[in-house]
LUMZA-296432 format. One line per 4 residues: number of its first residue (from 1); their letters; for each residue x, z negated, y negated of C-alpha. Coordinates in nm, 3 decimals. Layout:
NUM> a> X/Z/Y; ... $
This chain:
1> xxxx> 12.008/-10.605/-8.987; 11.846/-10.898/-9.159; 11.533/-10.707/-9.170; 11.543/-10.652/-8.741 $
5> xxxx> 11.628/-11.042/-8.701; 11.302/-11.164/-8.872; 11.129/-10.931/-8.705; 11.260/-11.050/-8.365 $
9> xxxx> 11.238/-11.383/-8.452; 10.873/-11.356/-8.579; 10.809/-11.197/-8.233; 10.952/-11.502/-8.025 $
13> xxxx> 10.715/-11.778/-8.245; 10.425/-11.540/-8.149; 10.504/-11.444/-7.783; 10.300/-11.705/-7.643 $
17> xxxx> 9.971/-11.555/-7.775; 10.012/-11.177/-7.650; 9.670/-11.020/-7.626; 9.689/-10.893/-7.250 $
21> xxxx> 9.359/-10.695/-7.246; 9.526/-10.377/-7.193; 9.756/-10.499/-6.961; 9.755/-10.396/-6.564 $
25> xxxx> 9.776/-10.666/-6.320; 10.091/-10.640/-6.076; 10.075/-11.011/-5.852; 9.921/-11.306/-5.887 $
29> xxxx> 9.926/-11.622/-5.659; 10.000/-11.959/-5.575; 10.331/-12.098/-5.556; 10.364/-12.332/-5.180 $
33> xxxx> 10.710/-12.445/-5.250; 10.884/-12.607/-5.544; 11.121/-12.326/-5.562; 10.962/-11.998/-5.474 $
37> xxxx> 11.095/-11.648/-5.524; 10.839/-11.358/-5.503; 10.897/-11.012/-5.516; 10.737/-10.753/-5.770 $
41> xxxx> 10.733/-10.365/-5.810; 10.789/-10.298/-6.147; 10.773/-9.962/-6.370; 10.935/-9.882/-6.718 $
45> xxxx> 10.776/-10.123/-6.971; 10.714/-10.463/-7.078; 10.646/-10.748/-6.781; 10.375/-11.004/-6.895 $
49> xxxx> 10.413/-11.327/-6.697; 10.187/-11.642/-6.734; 10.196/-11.945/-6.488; 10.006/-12.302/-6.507 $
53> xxxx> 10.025/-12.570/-6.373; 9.787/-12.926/-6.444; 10.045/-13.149/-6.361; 10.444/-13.091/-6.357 $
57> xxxx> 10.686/-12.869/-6.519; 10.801/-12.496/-6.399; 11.058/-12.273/-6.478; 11.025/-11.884/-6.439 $
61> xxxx> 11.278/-11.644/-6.435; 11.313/-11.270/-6.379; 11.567/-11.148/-6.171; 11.699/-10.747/-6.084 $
65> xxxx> 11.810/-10.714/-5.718; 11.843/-10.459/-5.426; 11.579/-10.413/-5.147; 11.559/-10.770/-4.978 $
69> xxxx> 11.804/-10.954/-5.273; 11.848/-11.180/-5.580; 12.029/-11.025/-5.844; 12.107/-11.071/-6.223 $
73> xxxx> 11.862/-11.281/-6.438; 11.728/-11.035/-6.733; 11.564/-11.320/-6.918; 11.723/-11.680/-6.893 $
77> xxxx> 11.484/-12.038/-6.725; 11.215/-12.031/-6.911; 10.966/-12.362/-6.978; 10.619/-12.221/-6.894 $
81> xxxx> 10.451/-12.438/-6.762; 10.403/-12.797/-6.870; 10.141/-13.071/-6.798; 9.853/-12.824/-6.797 $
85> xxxx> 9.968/-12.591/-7.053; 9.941/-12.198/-6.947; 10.243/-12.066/-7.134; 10.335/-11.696/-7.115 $
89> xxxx> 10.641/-11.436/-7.150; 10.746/-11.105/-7.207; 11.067/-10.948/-7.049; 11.103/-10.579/-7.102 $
93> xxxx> 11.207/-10.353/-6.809; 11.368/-10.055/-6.861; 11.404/-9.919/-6.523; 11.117/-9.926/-6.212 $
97> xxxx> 11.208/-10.063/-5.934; 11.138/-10.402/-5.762; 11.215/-10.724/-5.910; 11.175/-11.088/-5.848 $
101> xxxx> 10.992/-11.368/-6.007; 11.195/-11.673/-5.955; 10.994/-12.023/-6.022; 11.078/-12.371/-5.970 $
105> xxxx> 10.952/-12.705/-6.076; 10.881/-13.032/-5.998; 10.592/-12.943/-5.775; 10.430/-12.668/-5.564 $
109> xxxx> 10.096/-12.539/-5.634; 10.139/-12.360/-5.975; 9.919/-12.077/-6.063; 10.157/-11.761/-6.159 $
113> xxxx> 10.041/-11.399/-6.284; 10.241/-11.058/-6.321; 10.146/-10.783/-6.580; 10.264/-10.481/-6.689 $
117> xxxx> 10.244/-10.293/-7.012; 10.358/-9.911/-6.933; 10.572/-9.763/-7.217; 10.409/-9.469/-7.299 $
121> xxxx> 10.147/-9.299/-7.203; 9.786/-9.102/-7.294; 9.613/-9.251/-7.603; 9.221/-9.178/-7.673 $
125> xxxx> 9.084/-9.111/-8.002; 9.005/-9.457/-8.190; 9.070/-9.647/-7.850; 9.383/-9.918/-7.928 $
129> xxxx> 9.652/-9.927/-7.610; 9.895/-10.209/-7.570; 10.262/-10.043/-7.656; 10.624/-10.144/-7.558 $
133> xxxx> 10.964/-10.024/-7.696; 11.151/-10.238/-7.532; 11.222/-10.427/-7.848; 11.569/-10.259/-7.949 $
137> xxxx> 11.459/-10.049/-8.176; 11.677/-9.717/-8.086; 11.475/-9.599/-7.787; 11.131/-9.422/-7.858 $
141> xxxx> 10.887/-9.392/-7.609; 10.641/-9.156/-7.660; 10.227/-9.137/-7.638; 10.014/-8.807/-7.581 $
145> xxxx> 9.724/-8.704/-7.808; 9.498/-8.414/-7.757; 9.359/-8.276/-8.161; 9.082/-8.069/-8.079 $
149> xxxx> 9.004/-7.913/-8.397; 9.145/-7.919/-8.803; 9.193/-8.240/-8.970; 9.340/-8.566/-8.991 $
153> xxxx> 9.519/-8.800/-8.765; 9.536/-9.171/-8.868; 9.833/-9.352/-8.696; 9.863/-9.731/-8.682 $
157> xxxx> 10.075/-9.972/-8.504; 10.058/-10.336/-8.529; 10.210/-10.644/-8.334; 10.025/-10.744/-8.050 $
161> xxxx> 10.091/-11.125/-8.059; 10.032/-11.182/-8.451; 9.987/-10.883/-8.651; 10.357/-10.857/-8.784 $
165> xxxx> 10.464/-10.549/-8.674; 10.840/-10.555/-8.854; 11.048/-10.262/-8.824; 10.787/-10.001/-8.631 $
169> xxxx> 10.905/-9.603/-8.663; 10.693/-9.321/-8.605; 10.755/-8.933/-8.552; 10.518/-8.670/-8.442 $
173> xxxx> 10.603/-8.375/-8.189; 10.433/-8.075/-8.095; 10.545/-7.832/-7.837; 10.869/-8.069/-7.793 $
177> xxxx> 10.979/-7.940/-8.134; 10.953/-8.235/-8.404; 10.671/-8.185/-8.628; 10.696/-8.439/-8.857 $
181> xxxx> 10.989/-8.650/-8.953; 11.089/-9.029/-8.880; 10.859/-9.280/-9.091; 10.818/-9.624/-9.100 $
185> xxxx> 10.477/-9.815/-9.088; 10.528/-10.093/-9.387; 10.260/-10.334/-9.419; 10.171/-10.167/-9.761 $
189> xxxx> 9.995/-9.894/-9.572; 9.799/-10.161/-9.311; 10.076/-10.038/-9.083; 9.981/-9.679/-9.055 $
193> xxxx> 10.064/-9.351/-9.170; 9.806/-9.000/-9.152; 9.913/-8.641/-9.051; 9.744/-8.319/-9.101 $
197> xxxx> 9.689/-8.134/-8.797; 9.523/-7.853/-8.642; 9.420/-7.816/-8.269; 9.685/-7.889/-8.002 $
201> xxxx> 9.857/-8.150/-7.797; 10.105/-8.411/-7.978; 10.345/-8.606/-7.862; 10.360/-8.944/-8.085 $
205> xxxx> 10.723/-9.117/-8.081; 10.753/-9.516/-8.153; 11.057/-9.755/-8.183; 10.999/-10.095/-8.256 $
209> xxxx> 11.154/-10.448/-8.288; 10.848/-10.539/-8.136; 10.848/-10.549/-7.726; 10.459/-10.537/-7.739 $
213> xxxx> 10.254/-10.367/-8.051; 9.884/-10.224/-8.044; 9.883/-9.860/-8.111; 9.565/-9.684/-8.252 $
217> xxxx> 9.565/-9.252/-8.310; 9.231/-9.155/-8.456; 9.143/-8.839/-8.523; 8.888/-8.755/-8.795 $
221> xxxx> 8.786/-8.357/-8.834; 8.803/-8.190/-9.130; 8.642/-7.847/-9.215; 8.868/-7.721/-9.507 $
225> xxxx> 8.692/-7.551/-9.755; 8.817/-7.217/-9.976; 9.097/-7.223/-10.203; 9.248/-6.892/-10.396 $
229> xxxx> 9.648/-6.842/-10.341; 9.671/-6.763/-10.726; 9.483/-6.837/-11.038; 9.347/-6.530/-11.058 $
233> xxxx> 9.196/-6.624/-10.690; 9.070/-6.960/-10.750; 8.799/-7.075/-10.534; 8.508/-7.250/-10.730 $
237> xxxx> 8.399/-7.588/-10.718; 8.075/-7.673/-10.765; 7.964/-8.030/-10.866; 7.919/-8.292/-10.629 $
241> xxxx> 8.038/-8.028/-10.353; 8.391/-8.151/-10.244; 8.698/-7.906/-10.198; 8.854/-8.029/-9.880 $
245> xxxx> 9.187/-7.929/-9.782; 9.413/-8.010/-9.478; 9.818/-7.950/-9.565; 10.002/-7.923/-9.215 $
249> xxxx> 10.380/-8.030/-9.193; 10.637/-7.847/-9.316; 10.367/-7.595/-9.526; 10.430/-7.575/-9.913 $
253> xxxx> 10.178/-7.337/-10.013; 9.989/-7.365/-10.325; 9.595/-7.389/-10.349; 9.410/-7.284/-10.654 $
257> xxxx> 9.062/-7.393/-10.763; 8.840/-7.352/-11.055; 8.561/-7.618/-11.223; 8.341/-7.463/-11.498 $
261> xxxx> 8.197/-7.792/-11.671; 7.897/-7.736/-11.855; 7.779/-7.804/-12.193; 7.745/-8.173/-12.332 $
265> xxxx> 7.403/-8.271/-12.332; 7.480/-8.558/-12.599; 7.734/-8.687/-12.780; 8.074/-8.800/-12.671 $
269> xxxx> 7.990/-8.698/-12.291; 8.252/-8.648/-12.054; 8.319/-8.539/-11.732; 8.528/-8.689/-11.462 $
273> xxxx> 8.751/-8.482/-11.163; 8.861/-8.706/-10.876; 9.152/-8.582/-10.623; 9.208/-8.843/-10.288 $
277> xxxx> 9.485/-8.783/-10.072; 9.544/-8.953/-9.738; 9.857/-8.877/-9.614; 10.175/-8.960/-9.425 $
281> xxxx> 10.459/-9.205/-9.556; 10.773/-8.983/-9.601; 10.923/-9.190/-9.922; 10.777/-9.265/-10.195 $
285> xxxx> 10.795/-8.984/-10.370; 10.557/-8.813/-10.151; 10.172/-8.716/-10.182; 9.990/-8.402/-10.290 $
289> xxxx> 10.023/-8.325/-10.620; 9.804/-8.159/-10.868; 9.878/-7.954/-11.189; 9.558/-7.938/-11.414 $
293> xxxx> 9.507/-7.624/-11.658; 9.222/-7.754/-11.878; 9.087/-7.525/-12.147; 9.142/-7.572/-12.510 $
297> xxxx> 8.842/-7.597/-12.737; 8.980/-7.291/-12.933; 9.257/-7.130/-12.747; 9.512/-7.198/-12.452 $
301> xxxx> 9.526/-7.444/-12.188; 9.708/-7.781/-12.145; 9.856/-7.940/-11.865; 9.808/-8.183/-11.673 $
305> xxxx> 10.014/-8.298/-11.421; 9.974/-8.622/-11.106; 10.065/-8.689/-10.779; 9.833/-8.824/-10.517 $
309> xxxx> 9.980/-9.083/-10.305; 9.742/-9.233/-10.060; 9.512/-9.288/-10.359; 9.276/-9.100/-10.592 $
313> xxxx> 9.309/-8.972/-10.951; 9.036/-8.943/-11.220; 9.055/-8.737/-11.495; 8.804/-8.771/-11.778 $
317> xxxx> 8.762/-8.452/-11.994; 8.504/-8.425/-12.291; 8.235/-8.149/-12.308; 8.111/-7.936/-12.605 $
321> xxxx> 7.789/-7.887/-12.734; 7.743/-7.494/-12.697; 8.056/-7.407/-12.504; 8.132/-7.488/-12.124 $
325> xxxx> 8.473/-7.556/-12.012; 8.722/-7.429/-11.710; 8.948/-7.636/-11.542; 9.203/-7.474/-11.301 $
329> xxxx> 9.343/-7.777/-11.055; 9.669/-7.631/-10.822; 9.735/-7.854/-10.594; 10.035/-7.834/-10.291 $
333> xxxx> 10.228/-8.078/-10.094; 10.551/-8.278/-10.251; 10.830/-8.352/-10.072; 10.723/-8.267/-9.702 $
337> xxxx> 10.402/-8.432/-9.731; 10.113/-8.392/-9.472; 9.769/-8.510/-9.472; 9.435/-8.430/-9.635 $
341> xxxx> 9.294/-8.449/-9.967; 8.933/-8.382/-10.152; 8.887/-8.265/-10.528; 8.543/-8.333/-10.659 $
345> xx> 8.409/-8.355/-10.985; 8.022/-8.508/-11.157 $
């Protein structure tokens, strides 16, 4: 609860600064009285209003109401504008239908502006969209995403007034079933999270404590490369060629490789195998991990074991004169995770 206050609260200081580029223009005008009430069609979302004026003081207010009638106030009087300052606010709406903006002040003439930020909607590959959840953080509203190949899909989600997105949830759907479970974006993880996915239509879910956030869904293709289901089977890597692999939600299946690192061309020369995983933020205990079966100079392997958490892990082995070396990595997801990774090795 504490959490979901500052977050709120952090939202109010920052309200007045809303970036409204993605915003769709409902009315605008010029009030003629000192108490005007104007009428405005309104669908689900979040209603941006702004209003100036150079020389007096005016209260705005947003009111519900039948056909040709005032009704109940959603948002209390609210100072906007005052001596020349253009001051605006956010009052979510969760049901279309027509509304009215109520202003009065202590003169006519004041400049006034309606926007509306949709909830929901179509989202474009690297293009940010101006978000609402209505700021109660229990409904999700959801935004459609067309993969058209393999790879990897980069969520992010920040606050559209200043940057402090507090208490944002994602989850990913495909085919109305949930593919991927409830996550939060923490500021950790620049307020996004990455999914593994293969070539479809998702449907991404957001709650926030936030009325407005920015919400980016970039998709990045990625051509996996071989991988053996056993030991026996494991695909080679050769150096400086990277083993790419995409792990889709709810898959545990393990992927075997092999490295063969040469002889040491002088003394005390080792070689270095890098894994990088980019994946989603189930819990901490998440990531791709990797068990490493690394040949003995005379006989047997050891192990080696990491896990790969939105990061990379290097592993220096030394090299014999006269004798090369095998490496067997398995890698498979932990704990539900999705996302891709790359194993190379110089």
């Amino acid at each position: 609860m504490t959490i979901c206050c500052v977050c709120i609260f952090f939202f109010l200081m920052c309200a007045f600064f809303v970036d409204a580029s993605h915003a769709a223009s409902v009315k605008s005008g010029t009030t003629t009285r000192k108490e005007q009430t104007t009428r405005v069609n309104l669908s689900a979302g979040t209603a941006l209003i702004t209003v100036y004026d150079n020389d007096s003081w005016v209260y705005a207010q947003l009111q519900s109401g039948g056909k040709n009638k005032l009704g109940t106030a959603i948002n209390g009087d609210t100072l906007l504008a005052e001596l020349g300052q253009k001051k605006s606010f956010t009052v979510p709406v969760k049901k279309a239908g027509a509304y009215f903006l109520y202003l009065h002040g202590t003169n006519k003439g004041a400049t006034y502006s309606v926007q509306q930020i949709p909830a929901g909607g179509k989202l474009k590959s690297g293009t940010p969209r101006l978000g609402t959840s209505y700021a109660d953080n229990t409904t999700y509203v959801f935004y459609k995403i067309h993969v058209p190949a393999k790879g990897k899909l980069r969520i992010t989600a920040t606050d559209a007034s200043c940057r402090y997105p507090g208490f944002s949830k994602i989850k990913l759907k495909k085919k109305g079933r949930l593919y991927s479970g409830e996550e939060y974006l923490f500021r950790g993880m620049g307020y996004s999270t990455v999914y593994g996915v293969k070539k479809g239509t998702y449907m991404i879910g957001v709650r926030s404590s936030s009325e407005l956030y920015k919400i980016t869904a970039t998709f990045t293709e990625v051509v996996p490369s071989k991988y053996g289901k056993t030991k026996s089977e494991a695909a080679v890597i050769e150096r400086n060629t990277p083993a790419r692999g995409v792990v889709l939600a709810k898959t545990s299946t393990a992927r075997w490789y092999k490295i063969t690192l040469p002889e040491s061309t002088r003394k005390g020369q080792k070689r270095a195998i890098t894994i990088k995983a980019s994946n989603n933020n189930k819990n901490l205990n998440s990531g791709i991990k990797a068990i490493m079966l690394i040949k003995k100079p005379k006989k047997g392997f050891i192990k080696r074991t990491a896990v790969v958490n939105n990061d990379s892990f290097v592993k220096k082995l030394s090299v014999f004169k006269n004798r090369t070396r095998d490496v067997y990595v398995k890698v498979y997801p932990k704990n539900g995770t999705t996302g891709t990774y790359t194993i190379t090795w110089k």
